[in-house]
py3Dmol code that shows the C-alpha trace and the ligand (Angstrom):
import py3Dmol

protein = """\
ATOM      1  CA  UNK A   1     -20.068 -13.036   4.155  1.00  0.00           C
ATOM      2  CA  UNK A   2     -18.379 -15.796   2.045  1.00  0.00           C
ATOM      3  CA  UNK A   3     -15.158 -17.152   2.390  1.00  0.00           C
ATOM      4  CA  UNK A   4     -13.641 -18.592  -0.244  1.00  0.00           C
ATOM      5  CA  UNK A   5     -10.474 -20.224  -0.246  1.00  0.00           C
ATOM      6  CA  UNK A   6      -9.493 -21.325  -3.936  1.00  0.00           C
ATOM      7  CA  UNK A   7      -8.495 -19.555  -6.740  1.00  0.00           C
ATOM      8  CA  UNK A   8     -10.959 -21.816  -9.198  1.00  0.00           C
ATOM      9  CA  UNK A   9     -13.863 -20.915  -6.729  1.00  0.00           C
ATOM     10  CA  UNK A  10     -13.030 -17.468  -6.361  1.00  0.00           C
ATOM     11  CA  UNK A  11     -13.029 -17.086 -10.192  1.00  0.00           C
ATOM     12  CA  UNK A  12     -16.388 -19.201 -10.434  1.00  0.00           C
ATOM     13  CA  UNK A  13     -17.945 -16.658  -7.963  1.00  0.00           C
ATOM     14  CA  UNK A  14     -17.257 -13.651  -9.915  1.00  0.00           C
ATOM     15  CA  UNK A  15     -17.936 -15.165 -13.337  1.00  0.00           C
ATOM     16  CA  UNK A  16     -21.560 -15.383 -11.845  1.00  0.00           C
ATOM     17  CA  UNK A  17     -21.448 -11.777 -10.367  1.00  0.00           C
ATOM     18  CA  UNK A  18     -20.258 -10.139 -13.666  1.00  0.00           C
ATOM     19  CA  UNK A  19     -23.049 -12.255 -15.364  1.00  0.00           C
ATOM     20  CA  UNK A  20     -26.028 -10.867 -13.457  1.00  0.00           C
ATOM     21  CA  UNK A  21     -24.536  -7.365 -14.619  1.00  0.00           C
ATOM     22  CA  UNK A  22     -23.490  -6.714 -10.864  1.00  0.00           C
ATOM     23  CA  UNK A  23     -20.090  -4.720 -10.353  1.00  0.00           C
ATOM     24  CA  UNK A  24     -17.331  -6.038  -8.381  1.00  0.00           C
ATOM     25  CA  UNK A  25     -15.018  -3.434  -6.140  1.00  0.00           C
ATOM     26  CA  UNK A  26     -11.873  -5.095  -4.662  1.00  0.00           C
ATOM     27  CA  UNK A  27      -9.643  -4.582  -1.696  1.00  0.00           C
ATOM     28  CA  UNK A  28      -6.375  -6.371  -1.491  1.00  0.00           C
ATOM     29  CA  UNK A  29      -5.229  -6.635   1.765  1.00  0.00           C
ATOM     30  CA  UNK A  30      -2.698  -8.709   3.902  1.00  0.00           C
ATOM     31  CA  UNK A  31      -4.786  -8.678   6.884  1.00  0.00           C
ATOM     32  CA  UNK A  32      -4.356  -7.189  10.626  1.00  0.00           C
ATOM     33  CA  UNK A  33      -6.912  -5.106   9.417  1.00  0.00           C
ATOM     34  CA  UNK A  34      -7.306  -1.188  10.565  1.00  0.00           C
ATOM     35  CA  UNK A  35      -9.285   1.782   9.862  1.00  0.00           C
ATOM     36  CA  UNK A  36      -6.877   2.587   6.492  1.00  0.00           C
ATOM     37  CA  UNK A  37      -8.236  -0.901   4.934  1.00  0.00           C
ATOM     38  CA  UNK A  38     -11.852  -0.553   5.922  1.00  0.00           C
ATOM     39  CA  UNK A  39     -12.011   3.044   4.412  1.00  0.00           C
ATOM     40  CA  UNK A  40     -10.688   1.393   0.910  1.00  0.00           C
ATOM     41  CA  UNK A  41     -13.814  -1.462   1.635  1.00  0.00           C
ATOM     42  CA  UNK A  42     -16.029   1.335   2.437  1.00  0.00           C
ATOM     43  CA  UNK A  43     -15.670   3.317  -0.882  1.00  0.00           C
ATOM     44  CA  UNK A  44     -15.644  -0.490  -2.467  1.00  0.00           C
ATOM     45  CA  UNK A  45     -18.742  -0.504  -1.307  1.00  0.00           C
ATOM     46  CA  UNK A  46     -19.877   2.897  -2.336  1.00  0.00           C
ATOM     47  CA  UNK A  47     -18.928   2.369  -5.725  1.00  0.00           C
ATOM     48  CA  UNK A  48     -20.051  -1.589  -6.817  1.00  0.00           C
ATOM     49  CA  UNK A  49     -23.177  -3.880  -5.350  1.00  0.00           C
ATOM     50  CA  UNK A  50     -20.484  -6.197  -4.479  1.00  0.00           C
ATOM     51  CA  UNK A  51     -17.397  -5.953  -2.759  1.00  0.00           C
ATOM     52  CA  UNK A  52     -14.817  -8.845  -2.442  1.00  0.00           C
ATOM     53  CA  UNK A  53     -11.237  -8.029  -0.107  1.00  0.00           C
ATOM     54  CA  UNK A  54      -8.135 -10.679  -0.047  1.00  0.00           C
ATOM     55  CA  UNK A  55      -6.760 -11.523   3.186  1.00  0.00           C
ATOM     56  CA  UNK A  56      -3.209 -12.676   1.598  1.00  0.00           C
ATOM     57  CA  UNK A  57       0.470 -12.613   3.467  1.00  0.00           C
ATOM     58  CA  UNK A  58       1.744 -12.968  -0.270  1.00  0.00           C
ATOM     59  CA  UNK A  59       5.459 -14.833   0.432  1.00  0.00           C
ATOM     60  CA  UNK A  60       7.281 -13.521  -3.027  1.00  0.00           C
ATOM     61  CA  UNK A  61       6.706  -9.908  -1.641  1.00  0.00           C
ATOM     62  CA  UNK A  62       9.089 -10.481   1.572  1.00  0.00           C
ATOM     63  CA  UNK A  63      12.819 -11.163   1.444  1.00  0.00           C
ATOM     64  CA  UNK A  64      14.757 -13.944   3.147  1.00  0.00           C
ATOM     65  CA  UNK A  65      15.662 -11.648   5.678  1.00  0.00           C
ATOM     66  CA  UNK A  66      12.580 -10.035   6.458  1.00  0.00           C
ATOM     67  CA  UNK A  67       9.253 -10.710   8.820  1.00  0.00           C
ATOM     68  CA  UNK A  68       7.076 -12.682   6.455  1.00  0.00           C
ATOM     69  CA  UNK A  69       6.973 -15.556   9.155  1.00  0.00           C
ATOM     70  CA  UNK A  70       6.160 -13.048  11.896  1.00  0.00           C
ATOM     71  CA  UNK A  71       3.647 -10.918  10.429  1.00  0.00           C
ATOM     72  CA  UNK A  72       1.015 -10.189  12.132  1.00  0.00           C
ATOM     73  CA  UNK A  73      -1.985 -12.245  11.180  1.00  0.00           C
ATOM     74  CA  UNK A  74      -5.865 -12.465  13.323  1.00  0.00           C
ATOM     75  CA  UNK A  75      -8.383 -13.734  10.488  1.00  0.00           C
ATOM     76  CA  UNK A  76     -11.199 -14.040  12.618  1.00  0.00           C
ATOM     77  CA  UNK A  77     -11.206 -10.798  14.095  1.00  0.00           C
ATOM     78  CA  UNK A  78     -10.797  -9.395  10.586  1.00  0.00           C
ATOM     79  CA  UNK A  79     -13.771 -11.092   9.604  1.00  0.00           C
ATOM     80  CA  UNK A  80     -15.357  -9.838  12.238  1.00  0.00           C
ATOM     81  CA  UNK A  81     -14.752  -6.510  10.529  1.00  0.00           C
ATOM     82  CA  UNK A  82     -15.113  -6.899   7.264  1.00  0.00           C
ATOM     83  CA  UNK A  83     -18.694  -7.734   8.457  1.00  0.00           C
ATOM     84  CA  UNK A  84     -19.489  -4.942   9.515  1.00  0.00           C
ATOM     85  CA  UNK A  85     -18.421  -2.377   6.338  1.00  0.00           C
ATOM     86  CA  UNK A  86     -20.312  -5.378   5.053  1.00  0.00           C
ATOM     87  CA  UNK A  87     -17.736  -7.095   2.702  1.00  0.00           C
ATOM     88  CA  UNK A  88     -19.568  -9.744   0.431  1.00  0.00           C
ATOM     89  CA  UNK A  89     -17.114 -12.562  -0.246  1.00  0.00           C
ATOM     90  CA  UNK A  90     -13.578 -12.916   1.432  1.00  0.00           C
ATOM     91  CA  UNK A  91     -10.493 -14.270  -0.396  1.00  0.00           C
ATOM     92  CA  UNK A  92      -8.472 -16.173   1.652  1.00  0.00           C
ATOM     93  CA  UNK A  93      -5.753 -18.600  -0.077  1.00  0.00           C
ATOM     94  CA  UNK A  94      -2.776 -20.261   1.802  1.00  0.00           C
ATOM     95  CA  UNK A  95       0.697 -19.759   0.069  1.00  0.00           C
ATOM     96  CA  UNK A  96      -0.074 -23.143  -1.943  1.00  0.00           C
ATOM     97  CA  UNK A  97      -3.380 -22.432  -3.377  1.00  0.00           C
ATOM     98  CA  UNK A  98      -1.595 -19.033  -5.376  1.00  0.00           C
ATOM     99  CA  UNK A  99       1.669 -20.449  -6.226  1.00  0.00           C
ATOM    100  CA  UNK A 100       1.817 -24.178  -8.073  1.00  0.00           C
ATOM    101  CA  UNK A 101       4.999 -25.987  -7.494  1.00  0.00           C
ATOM    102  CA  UNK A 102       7.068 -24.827 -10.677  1.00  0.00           C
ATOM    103  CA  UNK A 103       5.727 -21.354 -10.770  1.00  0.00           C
ATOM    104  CA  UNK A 104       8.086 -19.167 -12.477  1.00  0.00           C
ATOM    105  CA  UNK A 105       6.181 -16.055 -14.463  1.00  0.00           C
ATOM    106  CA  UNK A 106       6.687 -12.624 -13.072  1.00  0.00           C
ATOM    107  CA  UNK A 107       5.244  -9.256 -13.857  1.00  0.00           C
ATOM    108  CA  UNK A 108       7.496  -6.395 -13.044  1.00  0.00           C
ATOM    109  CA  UNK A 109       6.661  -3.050 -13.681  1.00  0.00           C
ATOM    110  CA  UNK A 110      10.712  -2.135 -14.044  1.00  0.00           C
ATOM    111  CA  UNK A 111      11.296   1.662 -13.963  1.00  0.00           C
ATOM    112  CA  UNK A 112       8.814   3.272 -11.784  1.00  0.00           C
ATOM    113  CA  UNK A 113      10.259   0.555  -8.984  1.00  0.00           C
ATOM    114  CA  UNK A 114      13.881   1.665  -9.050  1.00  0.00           C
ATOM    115  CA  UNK A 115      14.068   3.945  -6.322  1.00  0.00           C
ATOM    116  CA  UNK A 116      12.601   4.590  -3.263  1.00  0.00           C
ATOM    117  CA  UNK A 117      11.891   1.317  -1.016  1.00  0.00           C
ATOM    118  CA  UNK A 118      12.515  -0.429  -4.461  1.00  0.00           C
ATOM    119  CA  UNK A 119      16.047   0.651  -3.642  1.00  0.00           C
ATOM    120  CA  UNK A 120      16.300  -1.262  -0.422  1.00  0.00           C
ATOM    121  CA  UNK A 121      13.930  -4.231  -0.956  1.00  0.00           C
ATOM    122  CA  UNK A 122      15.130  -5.664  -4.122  1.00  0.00           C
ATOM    123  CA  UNK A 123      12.286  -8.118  -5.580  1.00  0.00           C
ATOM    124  CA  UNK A 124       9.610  -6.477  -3.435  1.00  0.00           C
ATOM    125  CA  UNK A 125       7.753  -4.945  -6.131  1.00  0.00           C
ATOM    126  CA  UNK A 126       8.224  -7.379  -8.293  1.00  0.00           C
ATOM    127  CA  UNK A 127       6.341  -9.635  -6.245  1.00  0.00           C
ATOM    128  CA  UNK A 128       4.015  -7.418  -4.977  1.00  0.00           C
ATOM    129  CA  UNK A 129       3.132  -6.750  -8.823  1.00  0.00           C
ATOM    130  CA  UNK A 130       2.725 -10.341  -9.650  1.00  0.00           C
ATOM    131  CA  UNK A 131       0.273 -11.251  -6.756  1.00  0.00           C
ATOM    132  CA  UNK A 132      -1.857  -8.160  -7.696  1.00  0.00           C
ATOM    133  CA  UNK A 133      -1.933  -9.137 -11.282  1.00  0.00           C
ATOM    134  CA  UNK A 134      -2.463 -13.090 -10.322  1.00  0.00           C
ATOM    135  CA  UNK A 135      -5.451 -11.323  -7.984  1.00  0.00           C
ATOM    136  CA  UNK A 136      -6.972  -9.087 -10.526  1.00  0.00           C
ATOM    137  CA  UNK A 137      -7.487 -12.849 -13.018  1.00  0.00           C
ATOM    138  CA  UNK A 138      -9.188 -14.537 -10.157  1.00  0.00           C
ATOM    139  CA  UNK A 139     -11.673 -11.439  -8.672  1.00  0.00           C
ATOM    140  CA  UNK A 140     -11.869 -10.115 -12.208  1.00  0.00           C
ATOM    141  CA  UNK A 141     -12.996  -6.603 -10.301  1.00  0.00           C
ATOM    142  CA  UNK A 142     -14.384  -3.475 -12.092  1.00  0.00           C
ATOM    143  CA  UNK A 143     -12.790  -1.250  -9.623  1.00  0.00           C
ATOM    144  CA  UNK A 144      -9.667  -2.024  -7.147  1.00  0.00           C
ATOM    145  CA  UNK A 145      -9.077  -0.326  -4.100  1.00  0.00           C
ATOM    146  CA  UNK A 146      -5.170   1.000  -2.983  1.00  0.00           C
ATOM    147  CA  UNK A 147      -3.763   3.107  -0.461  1.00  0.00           C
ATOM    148  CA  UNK A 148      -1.070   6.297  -0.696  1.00  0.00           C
ATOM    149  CA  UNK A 149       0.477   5.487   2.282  1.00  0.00           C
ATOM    150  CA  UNK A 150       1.914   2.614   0.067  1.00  0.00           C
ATOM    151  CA  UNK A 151       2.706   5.269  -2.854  1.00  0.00           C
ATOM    152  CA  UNK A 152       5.607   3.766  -4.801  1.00  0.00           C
ATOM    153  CA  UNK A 153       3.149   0.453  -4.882  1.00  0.00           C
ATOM    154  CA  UNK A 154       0.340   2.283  -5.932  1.00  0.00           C
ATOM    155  CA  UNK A 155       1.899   4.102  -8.856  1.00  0.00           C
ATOM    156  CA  UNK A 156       3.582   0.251  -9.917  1.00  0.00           C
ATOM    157  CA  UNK A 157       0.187  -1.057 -10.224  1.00  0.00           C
ATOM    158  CA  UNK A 158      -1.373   1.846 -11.690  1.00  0.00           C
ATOM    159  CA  UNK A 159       1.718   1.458 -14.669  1.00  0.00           C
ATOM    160  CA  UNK A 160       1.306  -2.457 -14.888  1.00  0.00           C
ATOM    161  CA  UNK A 161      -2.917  -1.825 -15.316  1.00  0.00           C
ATOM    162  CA  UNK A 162      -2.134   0.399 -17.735  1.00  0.00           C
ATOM    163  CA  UNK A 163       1.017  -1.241 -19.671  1.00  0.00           C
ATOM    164  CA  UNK A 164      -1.148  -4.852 -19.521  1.00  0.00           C
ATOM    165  CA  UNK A 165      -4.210  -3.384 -20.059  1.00  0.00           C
ATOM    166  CA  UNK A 166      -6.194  -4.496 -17.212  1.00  0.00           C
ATOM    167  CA  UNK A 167      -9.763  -3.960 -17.428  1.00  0.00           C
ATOM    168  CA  UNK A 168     -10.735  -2.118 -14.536  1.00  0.00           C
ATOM    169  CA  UNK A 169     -10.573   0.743 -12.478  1.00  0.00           C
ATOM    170  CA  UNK A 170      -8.025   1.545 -10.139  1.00  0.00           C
ATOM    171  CA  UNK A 171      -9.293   4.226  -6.790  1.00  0.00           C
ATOM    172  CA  UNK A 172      -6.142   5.845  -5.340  1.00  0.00           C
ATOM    173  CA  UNK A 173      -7.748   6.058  -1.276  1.00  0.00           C
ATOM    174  CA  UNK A 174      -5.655   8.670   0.979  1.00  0.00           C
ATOM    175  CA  UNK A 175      -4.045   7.758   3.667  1.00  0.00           C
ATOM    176  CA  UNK A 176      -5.919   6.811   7.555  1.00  0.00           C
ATOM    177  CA  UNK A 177      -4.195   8.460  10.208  1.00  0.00           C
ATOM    178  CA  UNK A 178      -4.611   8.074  14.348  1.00  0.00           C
ATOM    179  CA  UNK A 179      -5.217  11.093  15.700  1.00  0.00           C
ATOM    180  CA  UNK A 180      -2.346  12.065  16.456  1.00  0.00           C
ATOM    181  CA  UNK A 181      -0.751  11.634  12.898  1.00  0.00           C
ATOM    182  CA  UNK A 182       0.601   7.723  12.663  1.00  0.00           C
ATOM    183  CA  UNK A 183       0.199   6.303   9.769  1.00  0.00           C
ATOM    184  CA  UNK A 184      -2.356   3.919  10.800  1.00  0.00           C
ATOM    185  CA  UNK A 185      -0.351  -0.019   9.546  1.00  0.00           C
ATOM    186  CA  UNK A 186      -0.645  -3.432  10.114  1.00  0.00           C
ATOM    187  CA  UNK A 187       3.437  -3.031  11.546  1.00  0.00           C
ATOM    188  CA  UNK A 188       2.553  -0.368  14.361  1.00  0.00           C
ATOM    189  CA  UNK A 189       1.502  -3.672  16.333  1.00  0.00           C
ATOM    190  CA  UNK A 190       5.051  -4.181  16.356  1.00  0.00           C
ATOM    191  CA  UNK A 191       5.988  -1.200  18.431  1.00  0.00           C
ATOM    192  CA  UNK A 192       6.372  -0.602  21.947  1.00  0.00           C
ATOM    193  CA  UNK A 193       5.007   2.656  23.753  1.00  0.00           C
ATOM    194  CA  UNK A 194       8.179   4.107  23.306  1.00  0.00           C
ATOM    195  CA  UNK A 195       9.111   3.321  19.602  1.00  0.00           C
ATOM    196  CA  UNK A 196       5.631   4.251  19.213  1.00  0.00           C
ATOM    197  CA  UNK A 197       6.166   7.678  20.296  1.00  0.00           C
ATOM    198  CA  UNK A 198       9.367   8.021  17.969  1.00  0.00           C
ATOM    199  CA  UNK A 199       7.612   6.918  15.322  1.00  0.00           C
ATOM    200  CA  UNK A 200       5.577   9.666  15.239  1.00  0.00           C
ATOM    201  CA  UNK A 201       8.279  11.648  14.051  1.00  0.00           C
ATOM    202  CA  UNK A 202       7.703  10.451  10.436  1.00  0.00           C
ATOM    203  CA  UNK A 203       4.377  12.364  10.192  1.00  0.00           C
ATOM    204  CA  UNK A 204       6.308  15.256  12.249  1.00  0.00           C
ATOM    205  CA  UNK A 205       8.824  15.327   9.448  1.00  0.00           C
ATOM    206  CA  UNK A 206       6.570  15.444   6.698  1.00  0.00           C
ATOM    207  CA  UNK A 207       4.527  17.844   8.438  1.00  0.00           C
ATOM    208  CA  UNK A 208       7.750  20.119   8.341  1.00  0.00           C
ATOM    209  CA  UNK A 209       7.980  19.474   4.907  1.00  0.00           C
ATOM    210  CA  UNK A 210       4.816  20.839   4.537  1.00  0.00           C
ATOM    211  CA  UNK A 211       5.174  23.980   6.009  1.00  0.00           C
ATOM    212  CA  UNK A 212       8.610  24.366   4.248  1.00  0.00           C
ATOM    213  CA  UNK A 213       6.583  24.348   0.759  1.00  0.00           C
ATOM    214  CA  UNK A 214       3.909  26.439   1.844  1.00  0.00           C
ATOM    215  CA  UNK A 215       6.268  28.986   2.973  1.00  0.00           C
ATOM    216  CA  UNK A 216       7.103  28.776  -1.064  1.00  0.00           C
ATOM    217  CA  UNK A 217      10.401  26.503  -0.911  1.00  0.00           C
ATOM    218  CA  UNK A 218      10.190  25.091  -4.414  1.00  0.00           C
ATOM    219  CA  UNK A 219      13.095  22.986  -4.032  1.00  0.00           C
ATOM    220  CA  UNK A 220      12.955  19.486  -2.967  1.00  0.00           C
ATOM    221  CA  UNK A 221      16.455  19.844  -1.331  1.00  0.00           C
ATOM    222  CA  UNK A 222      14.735  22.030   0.767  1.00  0.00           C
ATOM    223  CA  UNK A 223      11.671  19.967   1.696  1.00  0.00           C
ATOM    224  CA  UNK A 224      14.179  16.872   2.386  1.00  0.00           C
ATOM    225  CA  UNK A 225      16.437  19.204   4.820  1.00  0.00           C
ATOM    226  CA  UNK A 226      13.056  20.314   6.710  1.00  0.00           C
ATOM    227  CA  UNK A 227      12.159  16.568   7.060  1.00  0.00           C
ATOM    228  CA  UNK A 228      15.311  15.166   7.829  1.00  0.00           C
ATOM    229  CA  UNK A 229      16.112  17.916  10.687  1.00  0.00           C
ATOM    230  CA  UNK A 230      12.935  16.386  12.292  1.00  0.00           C
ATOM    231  CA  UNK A 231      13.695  12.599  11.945  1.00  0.00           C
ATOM    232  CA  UNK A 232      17.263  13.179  12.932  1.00  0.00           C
ATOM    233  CA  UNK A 233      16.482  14.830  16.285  1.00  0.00           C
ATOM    234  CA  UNK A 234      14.929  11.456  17.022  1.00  0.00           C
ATOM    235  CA  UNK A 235      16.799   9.152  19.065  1.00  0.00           C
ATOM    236  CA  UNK A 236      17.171   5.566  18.008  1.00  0.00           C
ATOM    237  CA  UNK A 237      15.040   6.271  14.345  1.00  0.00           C
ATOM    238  CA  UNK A 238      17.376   5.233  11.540  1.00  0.00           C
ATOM    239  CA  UNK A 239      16.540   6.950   8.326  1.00  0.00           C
ATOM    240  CA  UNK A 240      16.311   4.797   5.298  1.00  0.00           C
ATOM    241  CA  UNK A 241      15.712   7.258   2.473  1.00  0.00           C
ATOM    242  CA  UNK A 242      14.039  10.341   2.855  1.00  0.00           C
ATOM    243  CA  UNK A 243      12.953  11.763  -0.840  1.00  0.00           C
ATOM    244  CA  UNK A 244      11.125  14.221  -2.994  1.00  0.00           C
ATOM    245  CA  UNK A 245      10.434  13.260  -6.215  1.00  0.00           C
ATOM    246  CA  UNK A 246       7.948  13.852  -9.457  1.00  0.00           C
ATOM    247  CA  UNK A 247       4.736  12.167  -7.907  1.00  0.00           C
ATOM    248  CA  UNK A 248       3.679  10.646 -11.283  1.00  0.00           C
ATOM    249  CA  UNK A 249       7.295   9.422 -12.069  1.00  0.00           C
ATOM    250  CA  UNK A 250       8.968   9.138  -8.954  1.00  0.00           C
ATOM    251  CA  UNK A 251      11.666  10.199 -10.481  1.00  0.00           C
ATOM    252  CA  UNK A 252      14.001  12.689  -9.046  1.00  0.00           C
ATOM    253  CA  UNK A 253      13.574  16.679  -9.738  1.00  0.00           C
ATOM    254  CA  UNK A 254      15.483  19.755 -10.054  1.00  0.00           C
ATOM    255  CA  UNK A 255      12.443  21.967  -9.068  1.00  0.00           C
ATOM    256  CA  UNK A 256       9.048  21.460  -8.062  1.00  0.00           C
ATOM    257  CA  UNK A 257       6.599  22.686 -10.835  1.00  0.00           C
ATOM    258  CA  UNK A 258       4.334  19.837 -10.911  1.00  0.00           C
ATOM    259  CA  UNK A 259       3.110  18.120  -7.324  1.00  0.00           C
ATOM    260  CA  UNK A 260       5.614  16.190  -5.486  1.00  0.00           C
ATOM    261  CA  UNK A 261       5.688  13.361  -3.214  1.00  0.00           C
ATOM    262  CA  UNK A 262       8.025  13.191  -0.196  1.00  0.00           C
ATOM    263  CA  UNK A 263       8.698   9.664   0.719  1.00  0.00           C
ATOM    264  CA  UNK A 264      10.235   8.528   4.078  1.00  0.00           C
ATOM    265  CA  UNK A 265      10.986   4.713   5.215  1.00  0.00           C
ATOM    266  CA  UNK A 266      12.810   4.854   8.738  1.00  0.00           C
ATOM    267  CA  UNK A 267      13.132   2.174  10.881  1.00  0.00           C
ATOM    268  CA  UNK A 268      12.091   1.979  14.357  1.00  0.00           C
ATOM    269  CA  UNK A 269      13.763  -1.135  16.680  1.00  0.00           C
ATOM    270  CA  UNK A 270      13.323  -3.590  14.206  1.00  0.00           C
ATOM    271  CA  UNK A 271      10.632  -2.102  12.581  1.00  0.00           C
ATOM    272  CA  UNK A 272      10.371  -0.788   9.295  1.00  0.00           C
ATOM    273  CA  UNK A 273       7.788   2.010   8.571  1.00  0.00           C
ATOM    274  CA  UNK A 274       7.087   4.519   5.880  1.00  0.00           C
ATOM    275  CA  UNK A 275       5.101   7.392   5.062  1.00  0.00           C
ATOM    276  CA  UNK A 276       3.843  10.243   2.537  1.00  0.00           C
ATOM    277  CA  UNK A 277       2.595  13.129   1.774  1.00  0.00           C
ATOM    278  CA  UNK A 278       1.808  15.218  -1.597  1.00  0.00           C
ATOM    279  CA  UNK A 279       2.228  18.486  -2.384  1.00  0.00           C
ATOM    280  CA  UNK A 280       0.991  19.996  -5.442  1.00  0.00           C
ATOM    281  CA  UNK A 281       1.861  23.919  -6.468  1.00  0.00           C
ATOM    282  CA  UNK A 282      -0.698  26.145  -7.615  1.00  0.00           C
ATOM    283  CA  UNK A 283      -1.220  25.665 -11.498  1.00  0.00           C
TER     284      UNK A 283
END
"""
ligand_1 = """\
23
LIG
P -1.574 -4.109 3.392
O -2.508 -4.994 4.156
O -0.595 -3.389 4.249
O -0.954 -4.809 2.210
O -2.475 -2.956 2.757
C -3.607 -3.260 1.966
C -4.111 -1.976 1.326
O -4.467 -1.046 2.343
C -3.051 -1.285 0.462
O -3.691 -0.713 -0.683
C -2.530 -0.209 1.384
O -1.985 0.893 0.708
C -3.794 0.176 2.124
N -3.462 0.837 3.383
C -2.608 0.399 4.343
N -2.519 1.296 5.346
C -3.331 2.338 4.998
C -3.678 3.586 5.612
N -3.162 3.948 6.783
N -4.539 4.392 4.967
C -5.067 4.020 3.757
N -4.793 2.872 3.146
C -3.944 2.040 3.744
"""
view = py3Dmol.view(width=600, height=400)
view.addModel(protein, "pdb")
view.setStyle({"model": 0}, {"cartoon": {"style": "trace"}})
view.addModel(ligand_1, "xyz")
view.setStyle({"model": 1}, {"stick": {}})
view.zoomTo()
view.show()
């Protein structure tokens, strides 16, 4: 497994790749990996005859105020890993490497970003959308892996590959759960047992959202009422939003004719946590 730590190399690397008419899957990641990332390397792998992941804590994504300095971070256990999905060729830049003094073009994919945790972490997406883009010049991939459980970020990149035309493929993965319904995230190291066990009530919630819609409620108000009962029987949880909304769109609906996503963020002590699920009516 190769690490590489430059941008320059990186793009070096898969300029030769692309020119033996080998296929490049990538897997953007912040590291602190878990069994959500390696199933996004695994179908990386499944998919291309070389698969290159980024171990980045991108700065421009976190505000002032938030835990960029304190984010949990154990490269050579990841490695460890990533070795054994295998992943060909690590990308690995410090802060300085991605962003020359002076730096000062963003990509923002403006609408789609409004709501949700765009709502409540002004700039995130903004940055997170700039650091993929900046990412997708240097790996030049045929096929990039994301997650649901980060849905609102997933539907911002799938809009900016498709406003900017980026050539390449992107693979929506579901979301890795523990076994007892966590959303499996870098952050859960940040919980003790006992926030732990309250922060199972986001799956819990959603879970009641579910069985509200299968019982037929085709209004969200109704989902977000079955969700929020759950989350606020939960002692010390302190809902951020809790929404249902078009799952293409994200905007906000009247009824639900066409599949929904209900979106929680909650935090936990000091930790912030979100979750998903999708629920599509029969056509
Ligand atoms: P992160 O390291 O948190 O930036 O996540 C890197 C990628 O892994 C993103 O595409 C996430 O959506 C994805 N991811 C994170 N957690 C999970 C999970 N539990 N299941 C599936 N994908 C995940």
């Amino acid at each position: 497994m190769k690490i590489i730590t430059t941008p320059a190399e990186m793009q070096c690397r898969s300029d030769a790749i692309r020119r033996s008419g080998k296929r490049i899957a990538f897997i953007p990641t912040m590291g602190f990996l878990h069994e959500g990332h390696l199933s996004l390397m695994r179908e990386g792998r499944r998919r291309a005859e070389v698969v290159v992941a980024s171990i980045f804590v991108n700065p421009t994504q976190f505000a002032p105020n938030e835990d960029f300095g304190r984010y949990p971070r154990a490269f050579e256990r990841d490695c460890e890993m990533m070795r054994e999905v295998p992943v060909d060729v690590v990308f690995a830049p410090q802060p300085e490497a991605m962003y020359a003094e002076g730096a000062q073009t963003w990509v923002e994919a403006t609408e789609i970003t409004q709501g949700l945790c765009g709502a409540h972490r002004p700039g995130h997406f903004r940055g997170v959308t700039t650091v993929v883009a900046k990412l997708f010049n240097i790996v030049k991939p045929h096929y990039a892996m994301f997650g649901e459980k980060d849905f609102q970020q997933l539907r911002a990149i799938q809009r900016m590959v498709k406003d900017l035309d980026f050539d390449l493929e992107i693979v929506p993965m579901p979301t890795v759960r523990e076994a007892d319904g966590l959303a499996m995230s870098s952050r859960n190291a940040y919980l003790s047992a006992e926030e732990r066990r309250r922060a199972l009530s986001l799956s819990a919630a959603l879970e009641a959202a579910r069985r509200e819609f299968a019982a037929g409620a085709r209004d969200p108000r109704a989902l977000v009422r079955a969700a929020c009962a759950v989350l606020s029987a939960t002692s010390e949880l302190r809902i951020e939003y809790i929404e249902a909304v078009d799952s293409e769109s994200l905007k906000r609906i009247e009824r639900i004719e066409l599949p929904v996503v209900v979106a929680i963020a909650a935090h936990v002590g000091k930790t912030r946590l979100i979750d998903n699920a999708v629920f599509a009516p029969a056509a």
